[in-house]
DOVOVO-845487 format. One record per residue (C-alpha): z, x, y. Coordinates in steps of 0.2 Angstrom, whole numbers, padded with zeros to 4 digits, always signed. Example, Ala and Ser with C-alpha at 12.3 -4.5 7.8 and 13.67 -1.06 7.14 Angstrom:
+0039+0062-0022;+0036+0068-0005;
***
This chain:
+0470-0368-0203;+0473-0351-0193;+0460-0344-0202;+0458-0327-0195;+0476-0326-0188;+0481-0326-0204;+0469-0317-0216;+0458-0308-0202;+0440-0304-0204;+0429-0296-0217;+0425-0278-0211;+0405-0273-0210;+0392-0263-0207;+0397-0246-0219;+0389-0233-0214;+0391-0213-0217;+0389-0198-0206;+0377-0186-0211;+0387-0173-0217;+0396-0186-0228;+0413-0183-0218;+0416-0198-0214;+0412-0218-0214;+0410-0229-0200;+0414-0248-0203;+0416-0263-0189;+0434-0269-0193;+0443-0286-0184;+0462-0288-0189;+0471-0304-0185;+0474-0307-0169;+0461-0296-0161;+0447-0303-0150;+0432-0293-0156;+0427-0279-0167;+0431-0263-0167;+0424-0248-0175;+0433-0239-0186;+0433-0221-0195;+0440-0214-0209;+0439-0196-0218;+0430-0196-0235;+0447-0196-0246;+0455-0209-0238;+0464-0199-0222;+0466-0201-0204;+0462-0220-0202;+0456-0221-0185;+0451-0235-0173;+0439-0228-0159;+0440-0230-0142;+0426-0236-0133;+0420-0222-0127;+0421-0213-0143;+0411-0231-0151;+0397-0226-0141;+0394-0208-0149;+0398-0217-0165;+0382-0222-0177;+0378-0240-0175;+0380-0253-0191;+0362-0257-0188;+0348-0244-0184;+0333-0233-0192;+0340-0215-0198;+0329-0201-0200;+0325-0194-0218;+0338-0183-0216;+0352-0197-0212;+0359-0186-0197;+0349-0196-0182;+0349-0215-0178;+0339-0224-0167;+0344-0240-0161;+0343-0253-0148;+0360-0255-0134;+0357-0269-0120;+0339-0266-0119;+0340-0247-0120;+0333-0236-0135;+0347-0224-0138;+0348-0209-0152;+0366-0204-0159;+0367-0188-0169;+0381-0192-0182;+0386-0175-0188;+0387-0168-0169;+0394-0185-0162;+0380-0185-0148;+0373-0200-0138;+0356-0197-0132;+0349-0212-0119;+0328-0212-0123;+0326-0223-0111;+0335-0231-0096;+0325-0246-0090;+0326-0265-0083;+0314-0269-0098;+0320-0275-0113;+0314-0260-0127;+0316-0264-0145;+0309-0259-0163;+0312-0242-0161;+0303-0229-0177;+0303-0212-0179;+0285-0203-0180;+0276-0188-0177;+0287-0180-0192;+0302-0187-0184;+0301-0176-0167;+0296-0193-0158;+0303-0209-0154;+0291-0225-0152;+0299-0242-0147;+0290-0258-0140;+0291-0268-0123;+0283-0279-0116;+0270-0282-0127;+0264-0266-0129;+0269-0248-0139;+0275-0231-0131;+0281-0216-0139;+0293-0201-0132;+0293-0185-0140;+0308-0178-0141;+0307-0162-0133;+0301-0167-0116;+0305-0187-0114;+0291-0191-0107;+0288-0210-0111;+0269-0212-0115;+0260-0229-0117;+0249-0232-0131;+0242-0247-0129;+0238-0263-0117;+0241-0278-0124;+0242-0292-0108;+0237-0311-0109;+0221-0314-0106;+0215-0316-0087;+0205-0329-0082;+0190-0324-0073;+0185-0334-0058;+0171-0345-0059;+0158-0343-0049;+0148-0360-0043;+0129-0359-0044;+0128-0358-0024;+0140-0343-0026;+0130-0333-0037;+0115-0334-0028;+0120-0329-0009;+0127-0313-0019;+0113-0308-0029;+0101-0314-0012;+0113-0301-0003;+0111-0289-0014;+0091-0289-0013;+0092-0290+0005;+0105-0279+0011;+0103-0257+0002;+0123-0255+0005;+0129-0268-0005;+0119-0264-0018;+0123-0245-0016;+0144-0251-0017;+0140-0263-0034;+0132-0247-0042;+0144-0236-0037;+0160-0250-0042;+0150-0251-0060;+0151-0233-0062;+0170-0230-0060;+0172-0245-0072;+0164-0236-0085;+0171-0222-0082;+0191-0230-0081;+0183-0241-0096;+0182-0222-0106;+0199-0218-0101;+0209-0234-0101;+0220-0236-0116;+0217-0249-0132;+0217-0265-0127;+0220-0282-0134;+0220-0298-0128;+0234-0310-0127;+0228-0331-0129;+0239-0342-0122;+0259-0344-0129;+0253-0327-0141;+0265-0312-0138;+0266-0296-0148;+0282-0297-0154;+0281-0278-0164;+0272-0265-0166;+0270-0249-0176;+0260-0232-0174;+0254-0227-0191;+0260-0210-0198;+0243-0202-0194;+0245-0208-0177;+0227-0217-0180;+0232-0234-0178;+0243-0246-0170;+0250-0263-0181;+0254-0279-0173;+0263-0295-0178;+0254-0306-0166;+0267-0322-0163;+0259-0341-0155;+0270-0351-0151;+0269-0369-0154;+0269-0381-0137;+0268-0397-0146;+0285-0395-0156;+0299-0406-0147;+0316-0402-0147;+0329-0411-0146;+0344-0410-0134;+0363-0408-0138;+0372-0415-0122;+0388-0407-0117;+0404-0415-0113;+0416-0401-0108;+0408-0391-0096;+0416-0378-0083;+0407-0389-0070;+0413-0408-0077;+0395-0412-0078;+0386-0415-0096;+0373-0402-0100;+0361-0402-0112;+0361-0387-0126;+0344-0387-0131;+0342-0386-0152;+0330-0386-0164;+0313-0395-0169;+0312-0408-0184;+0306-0403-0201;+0288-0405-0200;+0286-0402-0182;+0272-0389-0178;+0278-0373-0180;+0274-0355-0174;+0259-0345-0180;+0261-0325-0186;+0244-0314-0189;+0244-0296-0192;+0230-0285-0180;+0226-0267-0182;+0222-0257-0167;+0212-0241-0168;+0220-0227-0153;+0203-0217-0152;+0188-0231-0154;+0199-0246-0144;+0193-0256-0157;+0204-0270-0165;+0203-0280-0182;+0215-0294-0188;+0219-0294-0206;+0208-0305-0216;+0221-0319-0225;+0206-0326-0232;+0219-0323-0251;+0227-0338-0246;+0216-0350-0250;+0211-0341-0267;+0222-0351-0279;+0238-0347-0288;+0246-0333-0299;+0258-0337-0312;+0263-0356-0310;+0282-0355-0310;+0284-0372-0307;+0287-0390-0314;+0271-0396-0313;+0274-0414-0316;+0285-0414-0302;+0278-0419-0284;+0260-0417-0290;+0255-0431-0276;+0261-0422-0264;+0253-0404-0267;+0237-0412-0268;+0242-0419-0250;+0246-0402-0243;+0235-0393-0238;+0238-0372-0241;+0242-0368-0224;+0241-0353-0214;+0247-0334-0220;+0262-0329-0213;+0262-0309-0208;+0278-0296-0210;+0273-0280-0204;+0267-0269-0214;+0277-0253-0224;+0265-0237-0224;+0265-0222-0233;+0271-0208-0228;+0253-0199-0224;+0246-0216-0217;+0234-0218-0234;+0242-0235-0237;+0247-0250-0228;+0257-0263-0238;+0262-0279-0230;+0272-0293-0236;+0264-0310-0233;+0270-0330-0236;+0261-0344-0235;+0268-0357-0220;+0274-0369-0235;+0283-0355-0244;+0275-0358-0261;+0266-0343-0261;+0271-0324-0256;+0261-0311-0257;+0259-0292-0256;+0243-0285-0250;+0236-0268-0243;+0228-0267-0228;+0213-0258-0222;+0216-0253-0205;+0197-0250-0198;+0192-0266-0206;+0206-0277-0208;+0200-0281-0227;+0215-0285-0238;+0216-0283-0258;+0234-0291-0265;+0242-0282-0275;+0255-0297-0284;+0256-0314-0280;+0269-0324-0285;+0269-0346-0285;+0281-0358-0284;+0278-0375-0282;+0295-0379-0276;+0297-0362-0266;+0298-0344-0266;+0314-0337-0265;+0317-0324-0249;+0330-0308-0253;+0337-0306-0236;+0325-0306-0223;+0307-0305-0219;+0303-0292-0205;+0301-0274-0202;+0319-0270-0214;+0310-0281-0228;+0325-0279-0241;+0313-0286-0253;+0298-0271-0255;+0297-0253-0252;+0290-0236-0256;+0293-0227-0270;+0300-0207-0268;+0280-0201-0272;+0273-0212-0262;+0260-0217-0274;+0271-0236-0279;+0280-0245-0273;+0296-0258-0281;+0296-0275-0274;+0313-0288-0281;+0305-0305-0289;+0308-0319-0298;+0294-0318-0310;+0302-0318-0324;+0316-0333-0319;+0326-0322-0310;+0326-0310-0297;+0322-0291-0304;+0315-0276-0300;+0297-0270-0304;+0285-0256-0297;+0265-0254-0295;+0252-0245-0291;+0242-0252-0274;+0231-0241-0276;+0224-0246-0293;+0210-0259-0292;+0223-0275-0303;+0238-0264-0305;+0249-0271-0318;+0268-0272-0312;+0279-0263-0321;+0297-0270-0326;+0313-0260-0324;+0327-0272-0326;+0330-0289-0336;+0339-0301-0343;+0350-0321-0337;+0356-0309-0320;+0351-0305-0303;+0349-0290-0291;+0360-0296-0274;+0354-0279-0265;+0346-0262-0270;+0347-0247-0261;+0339-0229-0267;+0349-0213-0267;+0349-0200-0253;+0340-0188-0263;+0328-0202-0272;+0333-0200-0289;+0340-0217-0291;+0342-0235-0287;+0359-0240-0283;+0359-0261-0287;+0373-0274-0285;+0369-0287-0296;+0378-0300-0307;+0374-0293-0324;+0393-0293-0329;+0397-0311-0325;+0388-0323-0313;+0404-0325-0304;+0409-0306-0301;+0397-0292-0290;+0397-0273-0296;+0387-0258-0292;+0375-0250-0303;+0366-0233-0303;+0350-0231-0314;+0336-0218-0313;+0322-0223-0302;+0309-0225-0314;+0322-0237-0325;+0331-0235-0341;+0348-0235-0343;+0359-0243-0329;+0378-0236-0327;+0391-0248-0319;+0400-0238-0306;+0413-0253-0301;+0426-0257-0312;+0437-0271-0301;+0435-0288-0306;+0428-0298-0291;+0417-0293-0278;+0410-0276-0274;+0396-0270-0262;+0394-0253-0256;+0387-0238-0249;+0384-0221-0254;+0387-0206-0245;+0372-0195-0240;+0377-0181-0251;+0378-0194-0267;+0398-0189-0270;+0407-0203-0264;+0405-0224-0262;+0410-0235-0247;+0414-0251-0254;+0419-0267-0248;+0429-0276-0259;+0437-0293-0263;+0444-0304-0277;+0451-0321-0280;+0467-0318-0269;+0462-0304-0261;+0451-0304-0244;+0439-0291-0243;+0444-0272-0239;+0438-0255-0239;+0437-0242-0252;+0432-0227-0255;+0426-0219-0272;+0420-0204-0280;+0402-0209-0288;+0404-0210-0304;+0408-0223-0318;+0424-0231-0318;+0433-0221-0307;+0447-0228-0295;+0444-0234-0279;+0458-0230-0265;+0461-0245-0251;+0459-0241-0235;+0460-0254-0224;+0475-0270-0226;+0467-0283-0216;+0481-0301-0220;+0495-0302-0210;+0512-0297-0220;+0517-0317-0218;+0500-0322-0227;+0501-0309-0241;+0518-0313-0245;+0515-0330-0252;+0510-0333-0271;+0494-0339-0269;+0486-0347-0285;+0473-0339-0296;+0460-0352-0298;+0454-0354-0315;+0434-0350-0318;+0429-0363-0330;+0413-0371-0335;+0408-0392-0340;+0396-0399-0347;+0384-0410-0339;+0373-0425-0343;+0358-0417-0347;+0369-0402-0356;+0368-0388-0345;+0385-0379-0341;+0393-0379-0323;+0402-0366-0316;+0418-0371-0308;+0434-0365-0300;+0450-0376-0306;+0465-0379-0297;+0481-0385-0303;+0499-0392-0300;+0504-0381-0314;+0497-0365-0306;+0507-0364-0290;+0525-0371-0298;+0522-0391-0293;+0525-0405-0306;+0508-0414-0313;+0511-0434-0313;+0505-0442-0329;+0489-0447-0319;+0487-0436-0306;+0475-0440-0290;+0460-0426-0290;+0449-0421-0278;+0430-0412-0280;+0426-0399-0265;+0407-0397-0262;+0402-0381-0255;+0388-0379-0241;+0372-0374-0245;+0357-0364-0239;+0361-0353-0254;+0378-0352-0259;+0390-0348-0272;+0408-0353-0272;+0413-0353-0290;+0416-0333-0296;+0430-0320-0292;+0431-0314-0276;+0437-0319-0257;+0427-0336-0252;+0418-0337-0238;+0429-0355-0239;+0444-0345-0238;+0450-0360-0228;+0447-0372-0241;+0455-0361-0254;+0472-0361-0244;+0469-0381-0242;+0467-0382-0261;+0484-0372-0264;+0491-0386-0251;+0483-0401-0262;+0488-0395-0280;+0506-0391-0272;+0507-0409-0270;+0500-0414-0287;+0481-0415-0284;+0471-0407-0297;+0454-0398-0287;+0435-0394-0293;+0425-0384-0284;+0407-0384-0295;+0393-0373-0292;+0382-0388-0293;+0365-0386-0296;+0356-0377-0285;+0367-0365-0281;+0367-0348-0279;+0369-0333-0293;+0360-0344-0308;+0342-0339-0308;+0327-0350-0301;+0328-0365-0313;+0342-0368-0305;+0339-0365-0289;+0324-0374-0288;+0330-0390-0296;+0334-0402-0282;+0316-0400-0277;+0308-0417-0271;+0326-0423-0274;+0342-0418-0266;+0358-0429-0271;+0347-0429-0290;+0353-0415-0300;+0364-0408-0289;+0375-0425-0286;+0374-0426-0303;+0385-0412-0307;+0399-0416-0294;+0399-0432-0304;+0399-0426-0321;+0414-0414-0314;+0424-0428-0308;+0423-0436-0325;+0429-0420-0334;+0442-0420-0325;+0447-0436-0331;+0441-0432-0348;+0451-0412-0349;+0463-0414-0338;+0466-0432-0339;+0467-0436-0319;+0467-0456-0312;+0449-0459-0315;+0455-0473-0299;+0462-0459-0290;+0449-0448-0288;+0440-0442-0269;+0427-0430-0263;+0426-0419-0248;+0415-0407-0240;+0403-0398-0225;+0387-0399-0221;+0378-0400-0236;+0394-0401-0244;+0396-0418-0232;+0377-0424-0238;+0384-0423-0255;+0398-0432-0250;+0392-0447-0244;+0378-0448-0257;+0394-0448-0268;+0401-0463-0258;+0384-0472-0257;+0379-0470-0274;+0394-0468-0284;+0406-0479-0277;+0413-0482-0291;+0417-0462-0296;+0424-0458-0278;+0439-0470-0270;+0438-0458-0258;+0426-0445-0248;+0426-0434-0230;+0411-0430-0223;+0409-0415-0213;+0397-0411-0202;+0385-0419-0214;+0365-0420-0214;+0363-0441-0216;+0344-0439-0214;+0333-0425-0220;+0318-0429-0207;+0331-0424-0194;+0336-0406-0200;+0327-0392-0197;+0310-0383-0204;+0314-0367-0214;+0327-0373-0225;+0321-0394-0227;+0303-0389-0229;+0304-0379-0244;+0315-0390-0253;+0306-0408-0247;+0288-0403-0242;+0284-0411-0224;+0291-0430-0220;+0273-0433-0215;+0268-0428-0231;+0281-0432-0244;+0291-0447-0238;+0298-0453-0253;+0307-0436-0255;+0316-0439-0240;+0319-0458-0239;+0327-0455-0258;+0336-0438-0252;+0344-0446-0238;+0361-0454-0235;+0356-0466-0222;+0346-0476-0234;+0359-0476-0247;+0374-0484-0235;+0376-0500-0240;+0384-0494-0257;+0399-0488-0248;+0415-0496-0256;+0430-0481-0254;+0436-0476-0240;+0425-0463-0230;+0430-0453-0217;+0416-0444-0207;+0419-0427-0194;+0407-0420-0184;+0405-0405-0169;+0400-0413-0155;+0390-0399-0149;+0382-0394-0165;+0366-0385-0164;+0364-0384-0183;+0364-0404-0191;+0366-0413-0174;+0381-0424-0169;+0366-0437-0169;+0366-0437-0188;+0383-0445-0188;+0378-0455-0172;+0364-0464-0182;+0374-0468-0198;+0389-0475-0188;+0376-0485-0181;+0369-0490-0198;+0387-0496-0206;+0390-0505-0192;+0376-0514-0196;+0379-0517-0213;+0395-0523-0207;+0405-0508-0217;+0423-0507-0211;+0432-0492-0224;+0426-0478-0213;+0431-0469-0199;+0423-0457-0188;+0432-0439-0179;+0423-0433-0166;+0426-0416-0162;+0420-0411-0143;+0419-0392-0139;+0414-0389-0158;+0396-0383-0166;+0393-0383-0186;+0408-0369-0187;+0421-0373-0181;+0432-0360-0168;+0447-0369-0161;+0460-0370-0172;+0467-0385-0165;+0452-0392-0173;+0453-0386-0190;+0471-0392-0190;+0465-0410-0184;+0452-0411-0195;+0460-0406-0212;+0477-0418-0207;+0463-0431-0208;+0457-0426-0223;+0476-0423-0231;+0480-0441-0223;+0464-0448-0230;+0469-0443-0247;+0486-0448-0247;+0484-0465-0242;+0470-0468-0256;+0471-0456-0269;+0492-0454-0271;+0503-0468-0269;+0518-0453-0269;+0511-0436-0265;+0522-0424-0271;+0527-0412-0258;+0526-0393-0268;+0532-0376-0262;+0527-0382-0244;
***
């Protein structure tokens, strides 16, 4: 439970100088307190950790390069800064109390424009003179002026030649500031503009408009250890359901003044291609309304012709892309895709969409989709009237990422084609065709090409293995060099066991994807009927079952501790995990602890079927929704489970948050029986094992309150085989080691008690 002591961090944020010397990467060994950038020659040489002052001339892990990937623009403590990564220069654009963000380059890359306060300024490079384009303010209100008001002034006005000489001469230079006075745009109240772009033609300015909600109530997360000895309140997050914030897209026209907003008027105009089960929550689509269209902002060609924007509906269930007429505001979409469960989201939705761009000629653009099942690659035309998307890769696999190649003749993808468990890189040309797989270690690989297209920066990871830098000439199969050694010498020099991918069947026949673990595997002895244990991974979408480091790298250790001492472990990629397509995905709709319970059952009776565990002796454990799992285990299969730990666990869906509950469960409000059969509290009185619940005390994510009200509710139902930890300075991930170490003795103590009547103590 050292967790980084031990095995460190993952490095991040690859990037490459522009002369393709050499590559930048954020790196955190054990025992450090923070980050630090790193640097190392393109053939492996002269590994370097920067100083601070040398970090700051270095190119950031986030920022927008220029075409050329020699200048980044990014954002430092409120500041726009450039750094030129071939010279090693920092230059400060600006040096304000504001807080500047969004920062683009325009005018053919010889001017920086970045956003505050509401509005847009650009800085030519060659002078540094900070220009404002627009004037976005909230809306003033004028002063009312009583009937008795207005008729002593317009009396005084007939009655008395100066003042009615100062009112003309007052109207006057307001017509004449009015000519000169830059776009405006008013503001309603709780809106703020919160980015903005100048088109390339340097005609028009795009804004995301943002309102936000002041109905919504949040809840509070009090505080117990506080530098003062007072409880404080941590504000957290609203309820699914609660009213949420409002985006809308507005185009501003420099030279006229005038503004538009984009019509979303395509949101209320029926479905594309019905990717859904349409027997399933019919009652509760007809309830829901379409809500309102959700606004990205928008990706333009490079001679401002074309404005394409990425746009959701507030439910999810829809995404579409549109162009957008910037003197008008009419839209025309382009593709539409429906789910009705949800749309799947590749990474982001903002002004990085990972999920659309322009093609090299400007003409197209590709957009990632599941249209076909799984998420793929596919082009058009926006500027055909119905433009036909055009296919480029296929098949039971996904796209994780895509990049395009500095000189634009291909995509680089990482995808799963190989194995659902294992990542590589491919390149293929960018009109399709034949793809060429670049990586050749089994596991886990993501990368980054060098500007000039000779060399990759890969991060890289397998079952034993945490992730580390490499570097590789681009081309298929050729050998990757390690840079970087992140474990400490004491961790690395333990045998640590290869789990076993397998797969089991399930109930309804469809194959699981599982990692095994075994007495065998790390030297122990197996008892005739040995005890087992089933690990549920978190969610949000995640994968735990395939070849590389796990983000549960904790777990993993603890599952070498369990089978040391005779346990046999499952770790399923239950349904609706990651890496699978969307069937899979999407089939806890309307029904968490359905499907997805289902499988953890069914593995914990393979387990006793193939590797004939004590079908008595058999306990569950996870976090978050890993911890939901496990008590719907407990709850509902008491009889499967003699033992389960809950960690951190969601016991009521009404109570988690919007963007992740929503998509899965509709609205409370709107689909109560999803909920009410999704959630633990209402299953409690089916607990016979013994339960052991743990909880942050200050977490912000599924609030401490979860655990609060269930403890309530068995105490109620007069339960007695359960027990609660409290952790107090934790949130949903835990930091303090102490903790870890507290909370799995719990879970070790837990099983021991109930699962082995003789643990066997292994290698330990």
């Amino acid at each position: 439970m050292r967790g980084p002591k031990l095995v460190g961090y993952p490095p991040t944020g690859l990037r490459w100088s522009g002369d393709s010397a050499h590559l930048f990467f954020e790196w955190r060994r054990p025992g450090e307190d923070e980050a630090s950038t790193w640097v190392v020659n393109r053939d492996g040489s002269q590994l370097k950790k920067l100083s601070d002052d040398e970090r700051r001339s270095a190119p950031p892990p986030n920022g927008a390069w220029d075409k050329a990937h020699r200048r980044v623009l990014f954002v430092d403590q409120g500041d726009i800064v450039m750094i030129d990564s071939i010279a090693g220069t920092r230059r400060q654009i600006t040096r304000t109390t504001g807080a500047e963000a969004n920062p683009r380059w325009t005018r053919r890359e010889t001017a920086v424009t970045f956003t505050r306060e509401n509005n847009l300024f650009v800085v030519p490079l060659d002078s540094g003179e900070i220009t404002q384009l627009t004037d976005i303010q909230p809306k003033k209100r004028d002063p009312r002026e009583t009937d008795s008001q207005k008729f002593i002034k317009a009396e005084e006005q007939k009655l008395i030649e100066h003042t009615r000489v100062e009112a003309e001469k007052k109207k006057k230079n307001e017509e004449k500031e009015k000519a000169r006075a830059l776009p405006k745009y008013e503001l309603a109240e709780r809106q703020s503009a919160t980015d903005l772009q100048l088109s390339p033609d340097g005609k028009h300015v795009f804004v995301v408009v943002t309102e936000r909600t002041d109905t919504a109530k949040r809840p509070n997360v009090p505080n117990y250890i506080t530098e003062s000895s007072y409880t404080e309140d941590i504000p957290a997050r609203p309820f699914v359901g609660d009213a949420q914030d409002r985006r809308t897209l507005a185009v501003m026209n420099i030279d006229t003044g005038k503004t538009v907003t984009a019509d979303a008027g395509f949101a209320g105009a029926g479905h594309g291609e019905d990717k859904g089960d349409e027997s399933q929550g019919a009652a509760a689509q007809k309830k829901a309304a379409t809500p309102e269209a959700r606004w990205a902002m928008p990706q333009i060609s490079d001679d401002g012709a074309i404005a394409v924007a990425h746009v959701r509906s507030g439910n999810n269930k829809d995404r579409w892309l549109v162009t957008v007429d910037a003197e008008s505001g009419k839209t025309r979409v382009l593709d539409v895709l429906h789910d009705d469960a949800w749309v799947r989201e590749l990474g982001g939705f903002g002004p990085n969409d990972p999920s659309f761009g322009w093609m090299p000629d400007q003409k197209r653009i590709w957009f990632l989709s599941e249209r076909d099942g799984w998420m793929h690659l596919y082009t058009l035309d926006p500027s055909a009237e119905r433009p036909p998307a055009k296919q480029l890769t296929q098949g039971k696999w996904e796209i994780e990422s895509l990049a395009m190649s500095a000189d634009k003749s291909k995509f680089y993808l990482t995808s799963t084609e190989v194995h659902p468990g294992e990542r590589h890189i491919y390149s293929m040309p960018i009109e399709g065709g034949a793809r060429t797989r670049l990586t050749s270690m089994t596991g886990g690989s993501a990368g980054e090409a060098s500007p000039d297209d000779s060399t990759f920066g890969i991060i890289y990871s397998a079952s034993t293995k945490p992730h580390e830098v490499y570097l590789m000439p681009n081309r298929a199969g050729a050998a990757a060099k390690q840079v970087t050694t992140t474990p400490t010498d004491e961790w690395r020099s333990f045998k640590w066991i290869e789990p076993q991918l397998i797969t089991y069947k399930t109930r309804d026949g469809a194959d699981v994807y599982a990692r095994l673990f075994t007495p065998e595997m790390i030297g122990a002895k197996r008892d005739p009927a040995a005890p087992a244990v089933v690990f549920v991974h978190g969610a949000g979408y995640a994968q735990n079952a395939h070849k590389y480091w796990p983000s549960y790298y904790r777990e993993y250790m603890f599952h070498n501790l369990l089978a040391s001492r005779g346990y046999v472990v499952l770790d399923p990629d239950y349904r609706a995990s990651s890496g699978y397509g969307r069937d899979w995905r999407t089939a806890i709709y309307r029904h968490m602890g359905g499907k997805d319970l289902d499988d953890v059952v069914d593995g914990a009776r393979f387990l006793v079927a193939m590797q004939k565990v004590n079908p008595r002796h058999i306990g569950v454990y996870g976090g978050s929704y890993g911890g939901f799992i496990t008590l719907m285990a407990m709850f509902t299969s008491p009889d499967t489970f003699a033992a389960g730990a809950a960690l951190r666990p969601v016991t009521d869906w009404s109570h988690y948050n919007h963007g992740y509950t929503s998509n899965i469960l509709n609205e409370p409000q709107e689909d109560a029986e999803a909920y009410r059969k999704s959630s633990p509290i209402y299953f409690a009185d089916g607990l016979k094992g013994a339960l052991l619940i743990c909880h942050g005390m200050v977490d912000t994510n599924v609030l401490f309150q979860d655990s609060v009200r269930l403890v309530q509710r068995l105490i109620e139902l007069r339960k007695e085989n359960w027990s609660i930890a409290p952790f107090p300075v934790e949130n949903h991930g835990f930091e303090e080691e102490t903790s870890w170490a507290d909370e799995y003795k719990r879970i070790m103590k837990l099983f021991d008690e109930n699962l082995a009547a003789a643990p066997r103590r292994g290698t330990w």
